[in-house]
C-alpha positions as CSV (number, residue, x, y, z in Angstrom):
1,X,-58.7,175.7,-138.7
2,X,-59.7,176.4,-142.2
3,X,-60.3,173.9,-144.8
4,X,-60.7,173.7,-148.3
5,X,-63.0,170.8,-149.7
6,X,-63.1,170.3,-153.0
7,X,-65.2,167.4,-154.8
8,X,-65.0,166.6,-158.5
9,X,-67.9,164.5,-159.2
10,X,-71.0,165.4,-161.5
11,X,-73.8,163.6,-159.8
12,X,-75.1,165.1,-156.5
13,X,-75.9,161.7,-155.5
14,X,-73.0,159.8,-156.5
15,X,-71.3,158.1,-153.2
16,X,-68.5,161.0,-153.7
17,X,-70.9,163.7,-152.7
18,X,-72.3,161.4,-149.7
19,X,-68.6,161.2,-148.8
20,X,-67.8,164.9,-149.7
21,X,-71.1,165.9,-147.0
22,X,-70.0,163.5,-144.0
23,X,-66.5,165.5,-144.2
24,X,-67.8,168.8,-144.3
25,X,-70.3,167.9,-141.3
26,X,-67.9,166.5,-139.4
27,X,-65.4,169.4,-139.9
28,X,-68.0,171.8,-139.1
29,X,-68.9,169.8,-136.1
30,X,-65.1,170.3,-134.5
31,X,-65.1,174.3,-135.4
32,X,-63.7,174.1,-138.7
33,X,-64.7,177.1,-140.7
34,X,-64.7,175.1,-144.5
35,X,-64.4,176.9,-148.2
36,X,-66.5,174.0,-150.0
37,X,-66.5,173.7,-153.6
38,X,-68.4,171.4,-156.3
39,X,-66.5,172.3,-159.3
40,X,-69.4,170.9,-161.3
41,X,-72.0,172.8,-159.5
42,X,-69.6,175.9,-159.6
43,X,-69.4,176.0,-163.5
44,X,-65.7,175.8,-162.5
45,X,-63.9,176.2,-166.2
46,X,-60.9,173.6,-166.1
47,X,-59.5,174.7,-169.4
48,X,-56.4,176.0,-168.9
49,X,-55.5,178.4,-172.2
50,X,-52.4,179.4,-173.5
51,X,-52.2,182.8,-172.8
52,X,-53.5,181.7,-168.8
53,X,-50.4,179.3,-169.1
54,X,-47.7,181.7,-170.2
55,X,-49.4,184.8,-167.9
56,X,-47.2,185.0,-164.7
57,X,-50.8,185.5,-163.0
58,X,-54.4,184.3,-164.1
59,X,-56.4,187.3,-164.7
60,X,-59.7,185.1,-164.0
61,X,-61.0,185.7,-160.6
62,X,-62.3,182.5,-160.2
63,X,-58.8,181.0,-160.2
64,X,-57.2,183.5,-158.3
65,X,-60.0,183.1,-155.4
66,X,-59.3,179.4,-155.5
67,X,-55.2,179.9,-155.2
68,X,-55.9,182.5,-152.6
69,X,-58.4,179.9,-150.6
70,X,-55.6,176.6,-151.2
71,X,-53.1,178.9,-149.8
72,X,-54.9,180.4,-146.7
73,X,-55.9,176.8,-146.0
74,X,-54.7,174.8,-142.9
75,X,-56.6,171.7,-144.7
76,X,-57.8,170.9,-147.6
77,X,-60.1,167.7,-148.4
78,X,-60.2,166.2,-152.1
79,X,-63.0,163.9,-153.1
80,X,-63.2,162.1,-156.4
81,X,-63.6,158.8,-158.5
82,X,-61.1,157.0,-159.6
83,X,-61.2,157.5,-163.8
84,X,-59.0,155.9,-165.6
85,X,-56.1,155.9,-163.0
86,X,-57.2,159.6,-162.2
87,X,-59.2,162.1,-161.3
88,X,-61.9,163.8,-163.4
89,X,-61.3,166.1,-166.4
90,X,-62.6,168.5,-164.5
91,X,-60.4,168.3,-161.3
92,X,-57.2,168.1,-163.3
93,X,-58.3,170.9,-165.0
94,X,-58.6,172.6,-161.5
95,X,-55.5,171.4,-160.9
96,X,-54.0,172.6,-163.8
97,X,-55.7,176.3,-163.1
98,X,-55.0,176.6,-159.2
99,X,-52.0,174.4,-158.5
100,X,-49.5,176.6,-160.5
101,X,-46.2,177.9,-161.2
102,X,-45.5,180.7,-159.5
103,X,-48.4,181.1,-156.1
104,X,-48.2,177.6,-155.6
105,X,-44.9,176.4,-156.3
106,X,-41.7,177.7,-158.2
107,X,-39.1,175.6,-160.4
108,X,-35.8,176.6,-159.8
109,X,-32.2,175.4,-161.1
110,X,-32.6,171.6,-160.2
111,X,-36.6,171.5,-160.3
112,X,-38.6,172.9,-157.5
113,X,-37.2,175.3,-155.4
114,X,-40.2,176.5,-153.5
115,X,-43.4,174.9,-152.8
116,X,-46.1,176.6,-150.7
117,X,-48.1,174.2,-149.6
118,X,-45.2,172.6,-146.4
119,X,-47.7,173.8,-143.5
120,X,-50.7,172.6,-145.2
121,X,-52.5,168.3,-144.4
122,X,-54.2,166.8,-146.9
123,X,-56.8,163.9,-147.0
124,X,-57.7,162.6,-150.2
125,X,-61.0,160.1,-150.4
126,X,-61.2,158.3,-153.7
127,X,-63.9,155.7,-155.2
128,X,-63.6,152.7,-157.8
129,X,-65.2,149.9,-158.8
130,X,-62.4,147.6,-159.0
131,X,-61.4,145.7,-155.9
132,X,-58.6,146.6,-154.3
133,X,-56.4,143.5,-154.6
134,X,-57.1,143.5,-158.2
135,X,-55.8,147.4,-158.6
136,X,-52.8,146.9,-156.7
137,X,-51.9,144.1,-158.7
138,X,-52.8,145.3,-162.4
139,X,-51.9,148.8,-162.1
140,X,-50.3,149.6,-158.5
141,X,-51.7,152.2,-157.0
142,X,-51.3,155.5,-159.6
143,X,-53.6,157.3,-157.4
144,X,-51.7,157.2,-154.5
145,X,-48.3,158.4,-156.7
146,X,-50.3,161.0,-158.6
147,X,-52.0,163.0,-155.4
148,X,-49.0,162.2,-152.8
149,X,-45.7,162.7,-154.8
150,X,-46.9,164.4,-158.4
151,X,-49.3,167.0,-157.2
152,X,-49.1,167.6,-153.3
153,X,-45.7,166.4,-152.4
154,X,-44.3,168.4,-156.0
155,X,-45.7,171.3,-153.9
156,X,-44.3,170.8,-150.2
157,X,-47.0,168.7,-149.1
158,X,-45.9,166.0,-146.5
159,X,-48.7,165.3,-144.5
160,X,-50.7,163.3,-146.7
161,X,-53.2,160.7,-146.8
162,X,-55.7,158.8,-149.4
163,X,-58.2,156.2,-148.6
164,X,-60.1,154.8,-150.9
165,X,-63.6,153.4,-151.1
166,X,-64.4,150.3,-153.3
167,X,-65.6,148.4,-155.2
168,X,-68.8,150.7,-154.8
169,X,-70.6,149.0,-157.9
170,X,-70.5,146.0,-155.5
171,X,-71.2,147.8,-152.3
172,X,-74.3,147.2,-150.3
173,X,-76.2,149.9,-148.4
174,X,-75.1,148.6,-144.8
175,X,-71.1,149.1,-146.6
176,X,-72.0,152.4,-147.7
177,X,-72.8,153.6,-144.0
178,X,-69.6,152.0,-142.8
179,X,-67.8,153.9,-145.3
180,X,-69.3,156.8,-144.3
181,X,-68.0,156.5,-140.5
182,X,-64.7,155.6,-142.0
183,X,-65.4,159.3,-143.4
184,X,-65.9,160.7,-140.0
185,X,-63.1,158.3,-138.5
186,X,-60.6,159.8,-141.3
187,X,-61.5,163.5,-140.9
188,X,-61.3,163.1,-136.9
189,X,-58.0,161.6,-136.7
190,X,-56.4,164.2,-139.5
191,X,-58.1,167.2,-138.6
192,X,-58.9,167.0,-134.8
């Protein structure tokens, strides 16, 4: 299978990137040829301009290599903290630039008539410093909406999952290495 990894985190040692290297060993361990990108060690631009929204394709080759590598994907493996009920500036703005109108999905009388990623699995591994009882209860789980039904499922994207990691300001060391077999555990069951 190929599979896309993308991680959206600006420290190289952040917990994300620890997280983002157990997937890509352990997808490379079961045969997995993976397209891995660090947006912030790529220089990835995430501004999308006007004249890039109203062109029917991006004339930037950066962009078009990433829609051409999300589409060609059997996988595709998203890791980022959780800001402010979100991801990163910088992975929207990748979202913003690669998941678009026209490759990607199409709107049609009624909404979206086509989206292009149906044959496609995603797992999505988040990170937070507030404890999961206290999300779900102050704020739900926007998260979970915005990746499953806003962005992926918007695009034909059923086979979903997110797990999330927390509260890693809390976390010992000895957590932190469970987490990270979670990892493997996650990436084995969805991509085996």
């Amino acid at each position: 299978m190929k599979m896309l990894l993308i991680i959206g985190h600006q420290n190289p040692s952040s917990f994300c990137h620890a997280i983002a290297q157990t997937a890509r060993e352990e997808l490379e361990a079961a045969g997995h040829e993976v397209v891995f990108h660090d947006l912030y060690v790529d220089g990835f631009n995430p501004v999308l301009t006007e004249e890039e929204l109203r062109a029917e394709e991006p004339a930037c080759p950066v962009v078009k290599q990433h829609i051409s590598e999300l589409l060609s994907a059997d996988g595709l493996v998203i890791v980022h903290p959780n800001w402010w009920a979100g991801p990163p500036a910088m992975l929207k703005g990748w979202i913003d630039r690669v998941i678009r109108n026209g490759p990607v999905y199409r709107f049609g009388e009624g909404g979206v008539v086509l989206g292009q990623l149906g044959d496609k699995r995603a797992l999505v591994l988040t990170t937070s410093n507030t404890p999961r009882d206290m999300e779900l209860k102050l704020y739900g789980d926007p998260l979970e909406n915005f990746w499953k039904t806003c962005v992926l499922g918007f695009c034909g994207l059923e086979r979903f999952r997110r797990h999330n990691f927390e509260s890693i300001v809390m976390s010992t060391p000895e957590q932190r290495r469970q987490w990270l077999d979670e990892v493997r555990r996650l990436v084995r069951e969805d991509f085996s």
